[in-house]
N, C-alpha and C positions, 0 to 999 in steps of 0.2 A: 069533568075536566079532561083536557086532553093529557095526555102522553107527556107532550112537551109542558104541560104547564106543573106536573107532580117532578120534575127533574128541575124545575126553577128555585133558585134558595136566596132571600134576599137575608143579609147581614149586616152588623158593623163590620166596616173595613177596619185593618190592622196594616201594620208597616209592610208584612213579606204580601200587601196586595196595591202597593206603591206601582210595582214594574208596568201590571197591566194593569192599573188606572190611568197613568201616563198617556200608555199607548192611545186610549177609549179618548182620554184629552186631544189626544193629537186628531183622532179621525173624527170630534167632533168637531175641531179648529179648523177641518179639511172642507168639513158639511158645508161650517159658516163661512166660508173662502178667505179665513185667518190664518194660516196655516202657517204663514210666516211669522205670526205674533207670540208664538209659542218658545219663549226662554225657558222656562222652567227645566233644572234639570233633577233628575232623579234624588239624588242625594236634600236637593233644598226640598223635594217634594214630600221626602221622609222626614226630614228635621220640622217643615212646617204644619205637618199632619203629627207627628210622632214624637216632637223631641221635647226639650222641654217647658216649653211654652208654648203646645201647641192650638194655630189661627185656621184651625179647618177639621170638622169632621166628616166622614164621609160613610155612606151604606154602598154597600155594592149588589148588585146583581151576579151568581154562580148559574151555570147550566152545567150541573152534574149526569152525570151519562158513561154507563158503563166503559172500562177500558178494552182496547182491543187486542190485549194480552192474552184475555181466556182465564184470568187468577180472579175475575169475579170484582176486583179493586176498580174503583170510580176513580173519573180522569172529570176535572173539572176546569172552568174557563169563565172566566170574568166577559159579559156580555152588556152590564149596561152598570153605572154609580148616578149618587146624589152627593155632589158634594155642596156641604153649609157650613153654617160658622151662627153663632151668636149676635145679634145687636140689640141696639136699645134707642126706642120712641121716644121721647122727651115729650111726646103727647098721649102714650099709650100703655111704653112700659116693655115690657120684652117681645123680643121680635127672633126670629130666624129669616138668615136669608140666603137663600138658595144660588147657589153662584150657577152649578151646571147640574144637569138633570138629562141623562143619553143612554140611549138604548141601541145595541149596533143594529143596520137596518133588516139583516136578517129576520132578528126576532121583536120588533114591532108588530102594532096590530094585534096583542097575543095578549094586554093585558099588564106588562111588566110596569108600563111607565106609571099606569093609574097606582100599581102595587107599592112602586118606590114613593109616589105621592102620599099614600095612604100611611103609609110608614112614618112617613116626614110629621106629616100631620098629626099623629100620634106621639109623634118626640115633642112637636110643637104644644100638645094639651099637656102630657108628661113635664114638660118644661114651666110651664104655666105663662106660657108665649101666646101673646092674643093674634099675630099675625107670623105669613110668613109672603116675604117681597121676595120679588124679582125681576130680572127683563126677559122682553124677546125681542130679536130682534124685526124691526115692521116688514121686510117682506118673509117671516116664514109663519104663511097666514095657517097653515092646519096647526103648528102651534096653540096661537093667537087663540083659534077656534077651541080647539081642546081646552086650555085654562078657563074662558069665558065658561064655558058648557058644565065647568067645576064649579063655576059661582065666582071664580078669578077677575077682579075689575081692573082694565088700564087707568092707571090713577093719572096716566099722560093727559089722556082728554076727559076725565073725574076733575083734579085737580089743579089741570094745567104746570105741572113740575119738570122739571128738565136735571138731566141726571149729569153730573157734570165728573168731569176726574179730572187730576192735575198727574202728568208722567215722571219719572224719578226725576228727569233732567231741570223740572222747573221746579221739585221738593229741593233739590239740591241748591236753586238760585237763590227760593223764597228761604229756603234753613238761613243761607249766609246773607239775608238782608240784613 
């Protein structure tokens, strides 16, 4: 193993690792040319991870690396998260699903993304989750390529499905039907 790879620490995130998950949010939202779709702010990011009803957990990626102080004390930086949540198959039974999965691009290539998968998938048998779904979006085909090469199947052209969502503004019309 390299250098870089004994300095990688993948974990459960906790609240005080809200600030720089956000961040990792934003520069994936930047990747995906979303960047303006990004409301979320900090405090709801803590309350909906952390509070007490929390709709998301997350692992994160550390790159621990000594400090430049000379006291020998490790300075560390959040470099890639998986954040999930729970659902449930009406054909299958439990499921996790994967909302975002980001590595900064520095440290791709290196290993971490397959690591954060690995992990998942172990929460997933841990859970006794028989799947775990997600998207990508269709042009980020190395993506695409990577999932498939995991044994990952687009259930788009599998099962012909179409993913749909309704935005607050039309929950708000359909509530007051």
């Amino acid at each position: 193993m390299s250098k870089l790879a004994d300095s990688i620490v993948i974990r459960k995130g906790t609240v005080d690792d809200c600030e720089s998950t956000l961040q990792l949010i934003k520069e994936l939202a930047e990747y995906e040319n979303m960047s303006s779709q990004v409301k979320l702010t900090l405090a709801q990011f803590k309350e909906d991870g952390f509070g007490k009803d929390p709709y998301y957990q997350l692992l994160v990626v550390e790159n621990c690396h000594p400090s430049d102080s000379g006291t020998g004390e490790k300075m560390t930086k959040l470099i890639g998260y998986a954040l999930y949540f729970k659902k449930y198959s009406t054909f299958e039974g439990r499921s996790i699903y994967l909302e975002d999965i980001y590595v900064t691009p520095a440290f791709r290539k290196q290993g971490i993304g397959m690591s954060l998968l690995k992990n998942l998938a172990q929460l997933a048998i841990s859970e006794k989750c028989v799947r775990i779904d997600f998207c990508v979006l269709s042009w980020n085909k190395s993506a695409i390529d990577f999932y498939e090469k995991l044994g990952a199947v687009d259930i788009t052209k599998l099962e012909d499905w179409h993913y749909f969502r309704i935005f607050n503004e039309q929950i708000k019309k359909l509530a007051s039907c």
